[in-house]
C-alpha positions in Angstrom: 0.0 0.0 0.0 0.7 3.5 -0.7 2.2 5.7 2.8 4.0 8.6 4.0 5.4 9.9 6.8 7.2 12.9 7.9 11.1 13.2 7.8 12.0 16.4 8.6 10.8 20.0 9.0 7.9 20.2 6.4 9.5 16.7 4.2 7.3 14.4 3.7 8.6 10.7 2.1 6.3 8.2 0.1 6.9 5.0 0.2 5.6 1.6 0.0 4.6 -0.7 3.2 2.8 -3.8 3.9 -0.9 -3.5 4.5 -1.7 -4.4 8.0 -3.7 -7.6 9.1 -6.3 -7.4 11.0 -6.4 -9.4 14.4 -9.4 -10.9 16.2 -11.4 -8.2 17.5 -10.6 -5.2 15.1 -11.7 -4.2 11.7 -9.4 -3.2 8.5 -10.4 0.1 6.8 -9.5 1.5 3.8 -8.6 5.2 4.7 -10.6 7.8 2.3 -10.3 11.4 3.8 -7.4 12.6 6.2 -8.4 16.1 8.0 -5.4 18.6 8.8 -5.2 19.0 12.8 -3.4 22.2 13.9 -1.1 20.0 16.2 -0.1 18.0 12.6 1.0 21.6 11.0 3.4 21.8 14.5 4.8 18.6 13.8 5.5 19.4 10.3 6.8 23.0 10.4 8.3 23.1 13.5 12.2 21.4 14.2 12.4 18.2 16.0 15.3 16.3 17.8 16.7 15.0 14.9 16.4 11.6 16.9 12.2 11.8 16.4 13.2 11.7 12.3 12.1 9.6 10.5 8.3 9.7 12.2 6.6 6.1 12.1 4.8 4.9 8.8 1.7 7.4 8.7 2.2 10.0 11.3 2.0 12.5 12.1 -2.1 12.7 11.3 -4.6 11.2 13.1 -8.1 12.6 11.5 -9.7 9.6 9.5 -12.2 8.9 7.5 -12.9 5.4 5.7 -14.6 2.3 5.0 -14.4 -1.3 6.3 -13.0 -3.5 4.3 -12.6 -6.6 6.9 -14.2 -7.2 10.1 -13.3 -9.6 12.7 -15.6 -8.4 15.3 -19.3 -8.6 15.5 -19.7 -4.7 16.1 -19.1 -3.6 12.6 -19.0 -5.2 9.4 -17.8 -4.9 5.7 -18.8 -1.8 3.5 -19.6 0.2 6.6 -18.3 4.1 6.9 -16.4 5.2 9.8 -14.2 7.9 11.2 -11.2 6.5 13.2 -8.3 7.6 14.8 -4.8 5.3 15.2 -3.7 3.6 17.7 -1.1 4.7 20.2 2.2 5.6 17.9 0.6 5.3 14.7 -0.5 7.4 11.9 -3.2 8.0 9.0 -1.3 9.1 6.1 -1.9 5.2 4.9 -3.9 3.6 2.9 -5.3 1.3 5.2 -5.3 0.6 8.8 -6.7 -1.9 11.3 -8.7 -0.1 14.4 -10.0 -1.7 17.4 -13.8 -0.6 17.7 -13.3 1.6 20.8 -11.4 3.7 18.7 -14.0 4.0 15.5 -17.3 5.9 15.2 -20.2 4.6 12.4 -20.9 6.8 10.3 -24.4 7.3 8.0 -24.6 5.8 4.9 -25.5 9.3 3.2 -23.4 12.2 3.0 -19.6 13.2 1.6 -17.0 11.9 3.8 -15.1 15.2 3.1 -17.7 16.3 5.4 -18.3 13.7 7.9 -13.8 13.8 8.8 -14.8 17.0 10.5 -16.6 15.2 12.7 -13.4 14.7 14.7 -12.1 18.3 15.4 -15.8 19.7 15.3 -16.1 17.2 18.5 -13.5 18.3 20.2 -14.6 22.3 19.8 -18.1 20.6 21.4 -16.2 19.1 24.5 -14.6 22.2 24.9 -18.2 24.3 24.7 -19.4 22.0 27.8 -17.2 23.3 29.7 -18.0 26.8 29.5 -21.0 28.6 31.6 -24.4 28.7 30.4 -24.1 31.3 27.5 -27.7 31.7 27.0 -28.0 35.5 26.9 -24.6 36.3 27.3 -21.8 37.8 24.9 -18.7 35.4 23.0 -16.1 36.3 21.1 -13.7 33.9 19.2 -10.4 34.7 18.1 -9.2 33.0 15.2 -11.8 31.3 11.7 -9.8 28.8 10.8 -11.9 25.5 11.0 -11.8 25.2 14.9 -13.0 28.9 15.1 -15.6 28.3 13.0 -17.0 25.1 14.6 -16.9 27.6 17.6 -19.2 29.9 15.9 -21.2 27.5 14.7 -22.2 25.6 18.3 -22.1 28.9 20.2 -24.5 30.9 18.5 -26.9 27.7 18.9 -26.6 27.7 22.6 -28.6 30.7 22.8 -25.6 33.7 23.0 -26.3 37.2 22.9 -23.8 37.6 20.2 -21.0 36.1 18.9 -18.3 38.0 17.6 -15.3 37.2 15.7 -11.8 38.4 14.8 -9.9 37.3 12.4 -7.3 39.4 9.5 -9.0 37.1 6.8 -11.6 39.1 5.0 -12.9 35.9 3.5 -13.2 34.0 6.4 -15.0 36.5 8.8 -17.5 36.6 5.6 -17.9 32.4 5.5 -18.7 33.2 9.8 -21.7 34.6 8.6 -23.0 31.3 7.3 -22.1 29.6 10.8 -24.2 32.0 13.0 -21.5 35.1 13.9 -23.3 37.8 14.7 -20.3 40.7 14.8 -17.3 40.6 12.2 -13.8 42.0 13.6 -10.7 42.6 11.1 -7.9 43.3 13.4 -5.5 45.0 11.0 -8.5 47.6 9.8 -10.1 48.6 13.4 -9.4 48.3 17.0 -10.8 44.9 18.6 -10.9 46.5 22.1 -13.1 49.3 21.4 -14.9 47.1 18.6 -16.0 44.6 22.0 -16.7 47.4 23.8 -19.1 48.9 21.6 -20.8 45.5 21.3 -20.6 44.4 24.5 -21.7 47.9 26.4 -18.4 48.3 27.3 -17.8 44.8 29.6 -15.9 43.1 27.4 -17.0 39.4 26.4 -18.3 37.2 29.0 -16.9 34.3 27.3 -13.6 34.6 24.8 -12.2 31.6 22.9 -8.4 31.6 21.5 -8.5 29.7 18.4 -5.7 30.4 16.6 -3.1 29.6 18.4 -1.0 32.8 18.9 1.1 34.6 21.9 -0.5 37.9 20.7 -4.4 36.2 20.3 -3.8 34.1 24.0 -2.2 37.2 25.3 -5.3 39.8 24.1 -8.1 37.4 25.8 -6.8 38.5 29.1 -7.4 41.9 28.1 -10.3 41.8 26.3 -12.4 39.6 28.5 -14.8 40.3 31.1 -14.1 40.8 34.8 -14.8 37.4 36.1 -15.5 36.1 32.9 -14.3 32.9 31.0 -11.5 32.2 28.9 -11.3 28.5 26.6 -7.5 28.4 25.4 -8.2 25.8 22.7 -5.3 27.0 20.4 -2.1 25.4 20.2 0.3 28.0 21.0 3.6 28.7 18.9 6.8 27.9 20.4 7.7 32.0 20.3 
């Protein structure tokens, strides 16, 4: 089967390797869709202890979507959809891999899979949203529209919040926000975020702020920006600077 896996600050080497067997219990799937996670881009563009080179067959991602191709379990069977992620020390830039079924979800038998991958990091935004306060009412601003931000858009501004506003210096993706439910649209390089908030948020600041892109300056702002006594979800991987 067809592989990579990552060799060096952003090299990446194809090569050929044995497709796995599947053992009792677990299911072989061949791998469809691989999503981007921000903590893959680390692994790729930052330098590692040249002893970590070359990564294992198929890291560094993790975010999978496929289909079953053999089943040695009774909880799934062949031509079923599913997103998985590897086991321990593994990795998805493969073309197929055996899982265990505590590590697989079932997915419909309708819909893209270039959609359903996001199921993975858009679950892990939802985790995060249970852990804030009850935001019914109440006023959330994210920082950062990459995908995460925008899953955070999305599931905020359906649990009932006042507003939710966004910053981010990408015209186009503060205008995609719109489609996800934000309700306030901040360009940092053409106007002030502080005063933008304040304005919004009767001068307060944000009962709720969310650092989603992964930034000293962003993680460093959402103790400035946010409300006394108010909440702060650090959700961005932050650069080594």
């Amino acid at each position: 089967m067809k592989a990579a896996r990552l060799v060096g600050p952003k090299l990446f080497e194809f090569l050929d390797a044995e497709i796995p067997v599947a053992d009792d219990g677990q299911v072989l799937i061949k791998l469809e869709r691989v999503s981007v996670c921000g903590s893959d881009c680390r692994h790729g563009f930052n330098i590692h202890p040249e002893e970590e080179y070359p990564m294992d067959v198929g890291r560094p991602c993790h975010e999978l979507a496929g289909t079953i191709v053999e089943s040695r379990t009774d909880e799934y069977h062949e031509g079923q959809r599913v997103i998985a992620i590897p086991a321990p020390g593994k990795g998805g830039l493969v073309e197929f891999m055996t899982s265990d079924p505590s590590r697989m979800i079932l997915l419909p038998d309708e819909g893209p899979l270039d959609e359903w991958v996001m199921c993975q990091p858009s679950g892990t935004v939802l985790y995060s949203c249970q852990q804030m306060p009850n935001i019914l009412g109440k006023h959330v601003a994210i920082m950062g529209q990459g995908s995460i931000g925008l899953s955070f858009t999305m599931i905020t501004s359906r649990l009932g919040a006042a507003s939710v506003t966004v910053v981010d210096p990408l015209d186009y993706r503060l205008e995609k926000s719109k489609i996800f439910g934000s309700t306030h649209r901040i360009n940092p390089d053409k106007e002030r975020v502080d005063e933008a908030l304040a304005e919004i948020t009767g001068g307060v600041g944000p009962d709720v702020i969310v650092e989603a892109a992964g930034f000293p300056d962003t993680f460093n702002d959402c103790f400035r920006l946010v409300r006394q006594f108010g909440t702060i979800i650090v959700f961005g991987i932050q650069a080594d600077e």
